[in-house]
C-alpha positions in Angstrom: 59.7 55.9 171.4 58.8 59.6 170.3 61.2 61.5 168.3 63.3 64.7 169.9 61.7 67.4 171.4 61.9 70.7 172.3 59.9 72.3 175.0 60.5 74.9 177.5 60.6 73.9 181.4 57.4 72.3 182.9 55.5 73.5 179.4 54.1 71.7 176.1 53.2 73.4 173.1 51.0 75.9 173.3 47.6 75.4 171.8 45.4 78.4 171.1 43.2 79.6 173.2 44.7 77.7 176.1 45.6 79.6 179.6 48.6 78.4 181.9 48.0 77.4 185.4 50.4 78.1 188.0 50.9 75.5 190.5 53.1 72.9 192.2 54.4 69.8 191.2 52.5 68.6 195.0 49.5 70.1 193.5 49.8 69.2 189.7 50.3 65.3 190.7 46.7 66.0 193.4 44.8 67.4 190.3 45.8 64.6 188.0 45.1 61.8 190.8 41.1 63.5 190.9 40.8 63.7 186.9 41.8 60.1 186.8 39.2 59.4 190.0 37.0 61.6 188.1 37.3 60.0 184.7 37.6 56.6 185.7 35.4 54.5 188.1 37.8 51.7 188.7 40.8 54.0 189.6 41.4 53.5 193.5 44.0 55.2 195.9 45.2 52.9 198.8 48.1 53.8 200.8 49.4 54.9 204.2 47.8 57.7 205.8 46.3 58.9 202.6 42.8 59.0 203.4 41.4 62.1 206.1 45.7 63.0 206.5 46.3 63.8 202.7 49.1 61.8 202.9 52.6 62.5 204.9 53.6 65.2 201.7 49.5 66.1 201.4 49.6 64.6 198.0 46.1 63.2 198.3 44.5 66.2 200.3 40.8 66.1 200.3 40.4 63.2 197.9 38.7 60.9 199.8 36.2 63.8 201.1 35.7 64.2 197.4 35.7 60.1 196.5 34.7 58.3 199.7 36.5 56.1 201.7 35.9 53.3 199.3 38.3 54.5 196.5 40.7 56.6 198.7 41.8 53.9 201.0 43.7 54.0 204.2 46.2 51.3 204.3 47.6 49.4 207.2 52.2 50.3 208.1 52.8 47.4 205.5 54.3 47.9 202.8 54.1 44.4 201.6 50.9 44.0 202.5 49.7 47.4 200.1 51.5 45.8 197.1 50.1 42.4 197.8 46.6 43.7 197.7 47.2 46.2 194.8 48.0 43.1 192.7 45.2 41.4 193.7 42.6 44.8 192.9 44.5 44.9 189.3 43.8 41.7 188.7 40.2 41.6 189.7 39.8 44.3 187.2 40.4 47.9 189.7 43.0 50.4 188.2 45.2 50.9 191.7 47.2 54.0 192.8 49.5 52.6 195.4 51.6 55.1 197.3 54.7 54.4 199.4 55.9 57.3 202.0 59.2 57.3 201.6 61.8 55.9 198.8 63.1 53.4 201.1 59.7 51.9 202.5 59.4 50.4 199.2 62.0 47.3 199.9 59.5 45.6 202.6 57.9 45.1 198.9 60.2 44.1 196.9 59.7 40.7 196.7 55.8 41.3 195.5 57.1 43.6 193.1 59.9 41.8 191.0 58.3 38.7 191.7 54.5 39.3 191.1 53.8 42.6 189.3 56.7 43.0 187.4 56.6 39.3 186.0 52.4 38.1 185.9 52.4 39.3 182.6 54.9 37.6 180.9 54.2 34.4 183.1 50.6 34.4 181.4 51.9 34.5 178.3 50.1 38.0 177.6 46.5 37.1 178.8 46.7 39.3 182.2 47.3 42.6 182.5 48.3 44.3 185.5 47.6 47.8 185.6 48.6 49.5 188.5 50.8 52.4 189.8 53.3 52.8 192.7 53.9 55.9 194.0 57.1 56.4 195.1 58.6 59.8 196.7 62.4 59.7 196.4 65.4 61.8 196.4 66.9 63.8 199.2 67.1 67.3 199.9 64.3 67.6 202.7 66.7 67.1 205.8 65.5 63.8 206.4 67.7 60.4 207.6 68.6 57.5 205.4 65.5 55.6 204.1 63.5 58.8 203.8 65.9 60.5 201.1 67.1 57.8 198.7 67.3 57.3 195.1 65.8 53.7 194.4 64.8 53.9 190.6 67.9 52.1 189.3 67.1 49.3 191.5 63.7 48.6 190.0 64.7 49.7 186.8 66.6 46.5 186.4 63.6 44.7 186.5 61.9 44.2 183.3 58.3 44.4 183.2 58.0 47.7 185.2 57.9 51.2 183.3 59.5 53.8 185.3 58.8 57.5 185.1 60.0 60.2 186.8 58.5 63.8 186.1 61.0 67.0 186.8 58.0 69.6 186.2 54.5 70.5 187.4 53.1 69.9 183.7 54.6 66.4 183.4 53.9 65.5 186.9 50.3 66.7 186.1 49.9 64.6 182.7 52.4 61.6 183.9 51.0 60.4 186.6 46.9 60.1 184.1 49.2 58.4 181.7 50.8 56.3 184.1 47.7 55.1 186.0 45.9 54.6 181.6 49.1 52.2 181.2 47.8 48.7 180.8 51.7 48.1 182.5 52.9 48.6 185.9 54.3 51.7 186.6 56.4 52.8 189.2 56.1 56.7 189.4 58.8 58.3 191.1 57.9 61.8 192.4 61.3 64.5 193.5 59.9 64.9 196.9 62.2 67.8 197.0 60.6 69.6 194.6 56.8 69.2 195.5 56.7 72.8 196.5 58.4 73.8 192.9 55.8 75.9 191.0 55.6 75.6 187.2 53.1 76.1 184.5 51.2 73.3 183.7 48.5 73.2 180.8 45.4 71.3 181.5 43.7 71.4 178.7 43.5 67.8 176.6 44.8 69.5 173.4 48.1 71.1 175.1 48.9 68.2 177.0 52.0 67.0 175.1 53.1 63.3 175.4 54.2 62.0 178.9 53.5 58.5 179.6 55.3 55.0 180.3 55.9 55.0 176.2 56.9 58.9 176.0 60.7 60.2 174.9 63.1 62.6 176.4 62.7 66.1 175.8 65.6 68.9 175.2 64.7 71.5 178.1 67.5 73.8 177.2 69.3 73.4 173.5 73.0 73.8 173.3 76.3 73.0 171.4 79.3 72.1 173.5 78.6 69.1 175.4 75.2 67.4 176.1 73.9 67.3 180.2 71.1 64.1 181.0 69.0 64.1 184.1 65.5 63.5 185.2 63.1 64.3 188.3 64.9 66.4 191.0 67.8 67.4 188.9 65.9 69.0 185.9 66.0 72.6 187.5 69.7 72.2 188.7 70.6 71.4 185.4 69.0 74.0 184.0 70.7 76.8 186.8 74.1 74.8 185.6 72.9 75.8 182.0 73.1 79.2 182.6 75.8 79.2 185.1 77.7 77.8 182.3 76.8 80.2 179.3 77.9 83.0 181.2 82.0 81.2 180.6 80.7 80.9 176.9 79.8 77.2 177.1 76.2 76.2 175.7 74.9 72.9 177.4 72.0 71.4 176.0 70.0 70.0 178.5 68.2 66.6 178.2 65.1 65.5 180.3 64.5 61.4 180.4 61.8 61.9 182.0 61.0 58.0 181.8 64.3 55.9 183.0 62.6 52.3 181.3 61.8 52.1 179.0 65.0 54.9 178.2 64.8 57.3 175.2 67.9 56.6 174.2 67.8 58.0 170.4 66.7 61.3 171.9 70.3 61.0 174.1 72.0 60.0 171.6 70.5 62.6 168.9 72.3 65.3 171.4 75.8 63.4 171.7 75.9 63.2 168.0 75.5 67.0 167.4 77.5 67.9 170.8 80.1 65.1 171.4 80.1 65.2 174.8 77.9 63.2 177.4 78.0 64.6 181.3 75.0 62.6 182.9 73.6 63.5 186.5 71.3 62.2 189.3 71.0 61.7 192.9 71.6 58.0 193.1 75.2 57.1 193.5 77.1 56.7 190.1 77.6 53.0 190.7 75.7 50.9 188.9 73.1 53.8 188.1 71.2 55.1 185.4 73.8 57.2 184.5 76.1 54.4 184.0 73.4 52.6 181.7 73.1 55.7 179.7 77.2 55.6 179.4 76.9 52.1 178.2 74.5 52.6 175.4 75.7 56.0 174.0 79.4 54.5 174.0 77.9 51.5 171.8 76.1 53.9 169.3 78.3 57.4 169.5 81.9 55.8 169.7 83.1 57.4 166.7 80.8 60.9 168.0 82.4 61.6 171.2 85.6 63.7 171.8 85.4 63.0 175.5 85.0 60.3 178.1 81.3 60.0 179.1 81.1 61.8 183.0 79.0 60.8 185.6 78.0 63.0 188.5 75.5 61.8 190.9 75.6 60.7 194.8 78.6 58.6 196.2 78.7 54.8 197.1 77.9 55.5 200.5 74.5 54.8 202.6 72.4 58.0 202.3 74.3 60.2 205.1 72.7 62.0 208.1 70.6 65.2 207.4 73.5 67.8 208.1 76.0 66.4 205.5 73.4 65.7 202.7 74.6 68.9 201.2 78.0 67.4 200.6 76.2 64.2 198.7 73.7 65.4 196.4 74.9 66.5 193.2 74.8 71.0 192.8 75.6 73.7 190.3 79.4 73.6 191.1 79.7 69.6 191.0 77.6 69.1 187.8 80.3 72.3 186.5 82.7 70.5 187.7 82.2 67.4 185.5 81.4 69.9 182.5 84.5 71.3 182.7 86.1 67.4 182.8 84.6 66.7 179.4 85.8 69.8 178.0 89.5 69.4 178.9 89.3 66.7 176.3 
């Protein structure tokens, strides 16, 4: 794990001589899936509708125009079946970009994933590698139904064997998803589908690139003093509008980025509790059996004696994703994460 570190939103350091580039996070993930085709003959992109459509959210626009139908491939509607062959292409050597539509379309896959990619490695005792990506857009906020707006990652993060990342700005998005598909491990790469049409500087250049890969830490977006606030992927902005919502009642938050949920940067977490000595922790997955409630565990065995509050969750309820017109009510905003702020300062 990297130490602490303090960048701005969606930025690494800045190297001289180096320009920003303005874009989305849609667009930062679509230039780091070419430099990887560009850079890497045995990379391949198979999925659903990703070929001449660009993908459902356009992610893979004009790729295979660019790369030929032989690396960008169109994938029959089975899930199973795309993680199935995937294994099979990382095993016969290829580099595979799998990419699931929706969140939810990944369970069809499940079994290949916990039972085959997750574990070949350790089954061979080391001696085969499987390095492959899935793809994975989650979250809500789009106005779509249940199993087009959920928050898987906890489910697969259970699993050991899979490294789970999930960018929150264009720049990480950008270098995450090279760094993910250079992994010699799986990687499951969720993507905020929420924010695909976020823009945010991202540096391209090799030397300003910072470290975001399966191996990378946390980062401290915002520091502060009063009470320490962890998120990751489609919550990273939110926390940073709670940030400021919350300075102007004289509270500093200090904002912490994961970034990558397994392996979990947990000295970088715990770095913050130590100095603020209070944890509020927030996603879109329901609290139960979450992240967040990982997170609680491990800073409550190392930062006992450091806390002067309860550790407080804030995240979606225990309740099937709900219909479009309620989804306001579910997902976690600037009032609820305040809310839970303002719990762990009563203490």
């Amino acid at each position: 794990m990297t130490g602490t570190t303090t960048v701005a939103p969606g930025t690494a350091a800045q190297a001289p001589g180096v320009e920003n580039t303005t874009m989305t996070l849609a667009a930062a993930i679509n230039r780091g899936l070419r430099k990887a085709l560009e850079d890497d003959p045995k990379v391949v992109l198979f999925g659903e509708d990703i070929g001449a459509l660009g993908g459902v959210f356009r992610i893979t626009d004009g790729l295979q125009k660019d790369f030929g139908d032989q690396r960008v491939i169109d994938a029959p509607l089975a899930e199973a079946g795309i993680v199935g062959t995937g294994i099979g292409m990382a095993m016969s050597g290829l580099r595979p970009v799998l990419e699931m539509q929706f969140d939810a379309f990944s369970f069809p896959a499940y079994d290949h994933i916990v039972s085959q990619m997750a574990k070949l490695h350790y089954r061979t005792e080391g001696h085969l590698n499987l390095p492959m990506v899935i793809r994975i857009p989650f979250g809500g906020g789009i106005g779509s139904p249940e199993h087009h707006s959920e928050s898987p990652e906890a489910v697969f993060a259970h699993h050991a064997g899979l490294r789970i990342m999930a960018p929150g700005t264009p720049h990480d998005a950008y270098w995450g998803i090279q760094e993910a598909i250079a992994s010699e491990d799986p990687v499951i790469f969720f993507e905020p589908k929420r924010r695909y049409w976020m823009k945010g500087e991202v540096k391209t250049d090799p030397a300003a690139r910072g470290s975001f890969g399966p191996a990378s830490g946390a980062v401290v977006r915002r520091p502060g003093e009063d009470v320490t606030l962890v998120t990751y992927g489609p919550l990273v902005p939110t926390a940073l509008d709670v940030a400021t919502a919350a300075q102007d009642d004289g509270v500093s938050v200090e904002v912490v980025d994961l970034r990558v949920i397994s392996p979990v940067d947990i000295d970088t977490v715990v770095t913050s509790v130590r100095k603020t000595g209070r944890l509020v922790i927030a996603h879109e997955a329901p609290t139960s059996f979450g992240v967040g409630g990982e997170i609680a565990a491990r800073v409550g065995e190392k930062c006992f004696y450091d806390l002067e509050a309860p550790v407080i969750r804030v995240g979606g309820f225990h309740t099937p994703y709900p219909a479009s017109r309620s989804e306001h009510h579910y997902l976690p905003d600037v009032d609820r994460i305040l809310d839970g702020i303002d719990r762990a300062l009563e203490y």
